[in-house]
VMD Tcl script that draws the C-alpha trace (Angstrom):
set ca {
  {2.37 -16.75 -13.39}
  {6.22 -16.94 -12.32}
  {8.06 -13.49 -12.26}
  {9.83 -14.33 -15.14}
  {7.14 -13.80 -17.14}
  {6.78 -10.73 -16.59}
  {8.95 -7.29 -17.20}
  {9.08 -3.70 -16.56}
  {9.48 -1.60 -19.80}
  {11.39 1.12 -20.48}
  {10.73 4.44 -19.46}
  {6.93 2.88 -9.46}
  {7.62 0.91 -7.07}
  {7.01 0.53 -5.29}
  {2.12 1.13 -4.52}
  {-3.61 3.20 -2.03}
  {-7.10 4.20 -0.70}
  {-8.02 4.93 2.66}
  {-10.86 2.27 2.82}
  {-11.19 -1.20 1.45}
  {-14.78 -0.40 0.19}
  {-15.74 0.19 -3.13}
  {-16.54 3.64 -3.71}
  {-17.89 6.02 -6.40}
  {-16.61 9.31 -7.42}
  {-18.42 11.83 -9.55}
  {-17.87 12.01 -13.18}
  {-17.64 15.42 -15.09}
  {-17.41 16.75 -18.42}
  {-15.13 18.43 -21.05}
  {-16.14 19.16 -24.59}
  {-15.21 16.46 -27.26}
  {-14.42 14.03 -24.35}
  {-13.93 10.08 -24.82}
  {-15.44 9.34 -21.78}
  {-18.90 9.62 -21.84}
  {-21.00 7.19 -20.54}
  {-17.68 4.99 -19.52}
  {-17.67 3.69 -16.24}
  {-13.86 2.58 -15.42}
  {-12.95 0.38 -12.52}
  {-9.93 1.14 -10.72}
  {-8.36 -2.03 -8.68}
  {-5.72 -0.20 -6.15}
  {-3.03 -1.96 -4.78}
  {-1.63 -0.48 -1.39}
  {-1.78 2.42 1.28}
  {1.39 4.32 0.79}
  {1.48 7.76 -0.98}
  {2.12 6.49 -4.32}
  {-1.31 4.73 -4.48}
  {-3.17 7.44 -2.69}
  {-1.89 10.18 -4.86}
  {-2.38 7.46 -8.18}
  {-6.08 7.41 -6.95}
  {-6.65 11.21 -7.24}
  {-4.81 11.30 -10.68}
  {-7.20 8.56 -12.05}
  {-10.18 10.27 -10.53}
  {-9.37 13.73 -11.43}
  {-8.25 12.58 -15.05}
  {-11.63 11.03 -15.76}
  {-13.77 13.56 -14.19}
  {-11.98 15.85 -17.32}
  {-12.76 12.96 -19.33}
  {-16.45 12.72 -18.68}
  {-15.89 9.12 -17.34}
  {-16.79 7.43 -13.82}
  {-14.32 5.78 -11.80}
  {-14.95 2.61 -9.33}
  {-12.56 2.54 -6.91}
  {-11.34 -0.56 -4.56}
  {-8.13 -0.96 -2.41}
  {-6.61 -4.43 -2.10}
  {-4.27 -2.96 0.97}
  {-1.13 -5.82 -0.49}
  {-3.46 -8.56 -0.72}
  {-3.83 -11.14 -3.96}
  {-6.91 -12.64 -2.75}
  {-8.31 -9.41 -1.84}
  {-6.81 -7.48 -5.31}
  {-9.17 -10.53 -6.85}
  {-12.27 -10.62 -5.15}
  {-11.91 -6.53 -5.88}
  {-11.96 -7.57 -9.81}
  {-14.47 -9.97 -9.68}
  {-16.41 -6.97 -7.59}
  {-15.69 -4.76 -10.14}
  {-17.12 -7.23 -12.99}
  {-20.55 -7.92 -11.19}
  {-21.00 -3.84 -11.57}
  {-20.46 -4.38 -15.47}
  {-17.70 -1.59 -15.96}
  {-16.72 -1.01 -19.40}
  {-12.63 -1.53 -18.48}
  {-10.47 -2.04 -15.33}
  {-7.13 -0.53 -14.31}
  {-5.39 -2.20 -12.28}
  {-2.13 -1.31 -10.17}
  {-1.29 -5.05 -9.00}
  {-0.40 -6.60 -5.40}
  {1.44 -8.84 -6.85}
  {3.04 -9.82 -10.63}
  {2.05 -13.58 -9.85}
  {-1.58 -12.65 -9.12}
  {-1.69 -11.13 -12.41}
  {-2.37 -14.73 -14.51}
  {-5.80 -15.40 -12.26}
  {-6.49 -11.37 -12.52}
  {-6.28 -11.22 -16.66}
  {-8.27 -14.61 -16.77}
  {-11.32 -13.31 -14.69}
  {-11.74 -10.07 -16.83}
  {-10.89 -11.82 -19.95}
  {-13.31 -14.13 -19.40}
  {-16.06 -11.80 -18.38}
  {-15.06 -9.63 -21.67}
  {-13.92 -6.55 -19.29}
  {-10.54 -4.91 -21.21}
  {-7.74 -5.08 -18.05}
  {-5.64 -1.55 -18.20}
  {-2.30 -2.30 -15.90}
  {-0.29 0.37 -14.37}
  {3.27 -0.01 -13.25}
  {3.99 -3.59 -14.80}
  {2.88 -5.53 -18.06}
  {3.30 -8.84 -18.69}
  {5.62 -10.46 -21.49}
  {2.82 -11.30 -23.66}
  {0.45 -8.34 -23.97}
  {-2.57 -9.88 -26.18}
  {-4.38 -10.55 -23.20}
  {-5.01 -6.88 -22.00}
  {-6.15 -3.52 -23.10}
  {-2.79 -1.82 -22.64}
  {-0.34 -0.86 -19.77}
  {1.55 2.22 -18.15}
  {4.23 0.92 -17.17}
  {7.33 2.27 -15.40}
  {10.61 1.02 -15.72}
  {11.09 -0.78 -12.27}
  {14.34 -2.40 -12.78}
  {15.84 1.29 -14.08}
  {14.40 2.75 -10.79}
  {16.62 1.16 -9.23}
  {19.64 1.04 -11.43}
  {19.44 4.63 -11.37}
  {19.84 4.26 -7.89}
  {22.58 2.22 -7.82}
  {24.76 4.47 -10.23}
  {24.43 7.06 -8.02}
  {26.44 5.16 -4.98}
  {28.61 3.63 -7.58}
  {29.63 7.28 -8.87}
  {29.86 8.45 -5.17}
  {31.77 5.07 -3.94}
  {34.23 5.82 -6.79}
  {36.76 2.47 -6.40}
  {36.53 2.23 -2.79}
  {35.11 -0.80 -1.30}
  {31.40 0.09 0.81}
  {28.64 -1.79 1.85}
  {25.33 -0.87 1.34}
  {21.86 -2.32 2.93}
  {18.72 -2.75 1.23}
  {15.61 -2.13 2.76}
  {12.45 -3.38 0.38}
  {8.80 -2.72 0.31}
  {6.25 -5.37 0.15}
  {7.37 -9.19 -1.53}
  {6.00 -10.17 -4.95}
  {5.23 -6.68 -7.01}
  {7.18 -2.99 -7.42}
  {9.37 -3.65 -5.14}
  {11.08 -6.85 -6.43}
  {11.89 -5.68 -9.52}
  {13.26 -2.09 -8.29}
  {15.72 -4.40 -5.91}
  {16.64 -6.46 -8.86}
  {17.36 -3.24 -10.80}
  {19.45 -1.64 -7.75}
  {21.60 -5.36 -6.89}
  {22.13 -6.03 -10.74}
  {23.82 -2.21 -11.94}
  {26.38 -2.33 -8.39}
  {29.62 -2.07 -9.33}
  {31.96 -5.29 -7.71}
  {33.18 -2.88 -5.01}
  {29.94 -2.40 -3.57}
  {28.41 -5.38 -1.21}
  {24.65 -5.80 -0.63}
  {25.43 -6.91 2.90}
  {21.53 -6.78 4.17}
  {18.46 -6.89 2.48}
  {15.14 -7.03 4.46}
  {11.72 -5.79 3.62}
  {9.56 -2.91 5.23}
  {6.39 -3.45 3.33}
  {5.97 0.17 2.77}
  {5.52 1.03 6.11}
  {7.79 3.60 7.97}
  {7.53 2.35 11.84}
  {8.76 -0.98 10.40}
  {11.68 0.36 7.89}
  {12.52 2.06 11.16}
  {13.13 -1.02 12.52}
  {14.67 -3.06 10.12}
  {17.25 -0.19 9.45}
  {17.84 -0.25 13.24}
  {18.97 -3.79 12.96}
  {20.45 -3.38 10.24}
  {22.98 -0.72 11.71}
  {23.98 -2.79 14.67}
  {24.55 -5.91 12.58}
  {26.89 -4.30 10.31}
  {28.27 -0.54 11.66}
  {30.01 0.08 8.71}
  {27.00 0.13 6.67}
  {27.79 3.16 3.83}
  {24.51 3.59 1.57}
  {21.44 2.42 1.86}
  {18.68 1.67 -0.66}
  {15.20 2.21 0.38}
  {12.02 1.54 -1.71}
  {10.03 4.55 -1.06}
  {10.79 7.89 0.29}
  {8.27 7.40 3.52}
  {10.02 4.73 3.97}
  {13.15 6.15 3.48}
  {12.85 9.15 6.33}
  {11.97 6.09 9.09}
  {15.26 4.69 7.86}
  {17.16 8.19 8.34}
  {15.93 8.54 11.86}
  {17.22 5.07 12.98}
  {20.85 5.86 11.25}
  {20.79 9.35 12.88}
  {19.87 7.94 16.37}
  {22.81 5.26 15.67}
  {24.87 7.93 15.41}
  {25.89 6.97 11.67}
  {26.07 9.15 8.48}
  {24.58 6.46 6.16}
  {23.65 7.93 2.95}
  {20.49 6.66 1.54}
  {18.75 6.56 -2.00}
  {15.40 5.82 -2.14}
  {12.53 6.49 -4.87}
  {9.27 8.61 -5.54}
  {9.92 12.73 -5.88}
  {6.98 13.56 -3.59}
  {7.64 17.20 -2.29}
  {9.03 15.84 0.97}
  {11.26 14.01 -0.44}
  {12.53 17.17 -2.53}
  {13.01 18.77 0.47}
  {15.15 15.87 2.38}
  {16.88 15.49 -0.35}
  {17.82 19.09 -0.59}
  {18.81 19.02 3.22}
  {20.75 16.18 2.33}
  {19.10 13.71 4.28}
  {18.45 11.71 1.24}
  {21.69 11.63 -1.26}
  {19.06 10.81 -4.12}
  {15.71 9.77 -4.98}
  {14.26 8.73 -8.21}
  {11.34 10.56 -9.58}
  {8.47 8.64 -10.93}
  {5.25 10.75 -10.65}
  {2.28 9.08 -9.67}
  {0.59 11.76 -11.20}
  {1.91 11.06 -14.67}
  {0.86 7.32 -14.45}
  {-2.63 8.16 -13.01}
  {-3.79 10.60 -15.80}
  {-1.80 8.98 -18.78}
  {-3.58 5.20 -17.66}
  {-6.63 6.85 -17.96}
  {-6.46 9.36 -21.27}
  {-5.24 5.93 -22.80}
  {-8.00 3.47 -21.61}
  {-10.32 5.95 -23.33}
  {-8.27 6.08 -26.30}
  {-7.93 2.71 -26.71}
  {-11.70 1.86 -25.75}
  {-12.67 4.54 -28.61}
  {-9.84 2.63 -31.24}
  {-8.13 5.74 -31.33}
  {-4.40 5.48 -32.57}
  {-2.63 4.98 -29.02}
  {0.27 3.27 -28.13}
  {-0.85 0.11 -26.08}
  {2.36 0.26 -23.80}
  {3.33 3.27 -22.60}
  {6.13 4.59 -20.43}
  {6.59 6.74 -17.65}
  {9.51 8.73 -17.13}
  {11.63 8.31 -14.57}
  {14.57 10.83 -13.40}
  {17.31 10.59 -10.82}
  {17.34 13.32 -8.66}
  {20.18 15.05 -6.45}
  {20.66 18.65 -5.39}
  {22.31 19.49 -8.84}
  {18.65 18.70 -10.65}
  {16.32 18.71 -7.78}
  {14.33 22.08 -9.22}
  {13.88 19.70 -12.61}
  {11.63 16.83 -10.54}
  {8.16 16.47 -12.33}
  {4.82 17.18 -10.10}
  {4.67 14.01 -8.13}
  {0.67 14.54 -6.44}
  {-2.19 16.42 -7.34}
}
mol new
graphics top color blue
foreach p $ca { graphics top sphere $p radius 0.5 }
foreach p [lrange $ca 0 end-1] q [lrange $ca 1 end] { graphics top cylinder $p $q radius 0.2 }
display resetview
């Protein structure tokens, strides 16, 4: 399925397990829960904090529930994200929830449940035509990073400034948050880099070194996740450079750097939020309950004016 058919909705990225293997968690109870007896399977898409702290939301929301959670990681990998579904179909759960690799792999990852009559739950992104899944929780990708990019134009004022983006992982959260973040610059501003760092902080470290010598005057940056983010800030402080960077996430960390002032902002999209709403509305849409099929997640942008107003980002 080409990107374009696919969106972010209104209100990331942007995406984790410590193990590929499939793995059970313990189920619990609560009185009047829509859970029982539902076993969900949750298809993970990455490593970074976002995913590992979307994992504990999911299992701690469905242990409330009464439900049982499946868990799989498929560590950035398409092929891997669908031999994790068609894993998760051979064990006959009643729904999956998925927080996708990649928006392409998304066509051959609807088919496979649809076709095994498993309801698909996505988090993070839906696709333009819903009928094909259960429902979504969906964050507003491209707005992520728009917010982003009104912060620099605010600070930039009329001045002309270049600004380097450093991305997370092609094909999924990250794309559309750098789409966002290009599209809402003002004309001043000049996107004068933009590599990836697939998520990993070693490797933003040294893209953002590069980055620095090829272009000194470098202003801003934009960075796709906060761990990210504080790799990038160590290879601008070693460079000797004040480089103010935005990034995204609100974990406490990146509260407290951006308090310091070693970020200038950071978006906050709790991974918490996503986690427990994906599940409370699986079961509310398994049990035909009146729930909204497409849900969003707020999103803030946070400075050191707000940054006491940041929602809880991990359990």
């Amino acid at each position: 399925m080409p990107k374009s058919m696919l969106r972010p909705v209104s209100a990331l990225a942007a995406i984790a397990l410590a193990a590929a293997s499939l793995s059970a968690c313990g189920s619990g109870t609560e009185a009047g829960g829509s859970g029982d007896s539902v076993t969900l399977g949750f298809v993970n898409g990455a490593n970074t904090e976002f995913h590992t702290c979307l994992l504990k939301a999911v299992e701690a929301q469905a242990g409330t529930s009464g439900a049982k959670v499946i868990s799989a990681n498929s560590k950035q990998d398409p092929g891997t994200e669908l031999s994790n579904i068609e894993d998760m179909i051979s064990r006959n759960v009643d729904a999956l929830i998925v927080q996708t690799v990649n928006v392409d792999a998304l066509k051959n990852d609807i088919a496979k449940a649809k076709s095994a009559n498993i309801p698909i739950f996505l988090t993070s992104v839906v696709t333009d035509d819903p009928s094909d899944i259960l429902g979504a929780m969906v964050v507003d990708l491209g707005k992520v990073g728009a917010l982003d990019a009104e912060w620099i134009a605010g600070d930039a004022g009329s001045a002309p400034a270049e600004v380097g983006v450093i991305a997370g992982a092609p094909g999924a959260a990250s794309d559309l948050m750098v789409k966002g973040f290009t599209g809402a610059l003002p004309a001043n501003v000049k996107v004068v880099a933009n590599q990836p760092g697939m998520f990993n902080r070693a490797k933003a470290q040294d893209v953002a070194e590069n980055m620095i010598q090829a272009h000194p005057d470098l202003k801003y940056a934009f960075v796709a996740n906060e761990d990210m983010a504080f790799g990038v800030h160590e290879a601008f402080k070693a460079a000797g450079k004040n480089v103010k960077i935005v990034t995204v996430n609100g974990t406490e960390q990146g509260l407290e750097a951006v308090k310091d002032g070693r970020f200038s902002a950071t978006v906050a999209n709790s991974a918490t939020d996503i986690g427990q709403g994906a599940v409370k509305n699986v079961l509310g849409l398994l049990d035909k309950q009146p729930i909204e099929k497409i849900s969003q997640a707020p999103i803030k942008l946070i400075t050191k004016d707000n940054v006491d107003e940041a929602p809880q980002y991990c359990l």
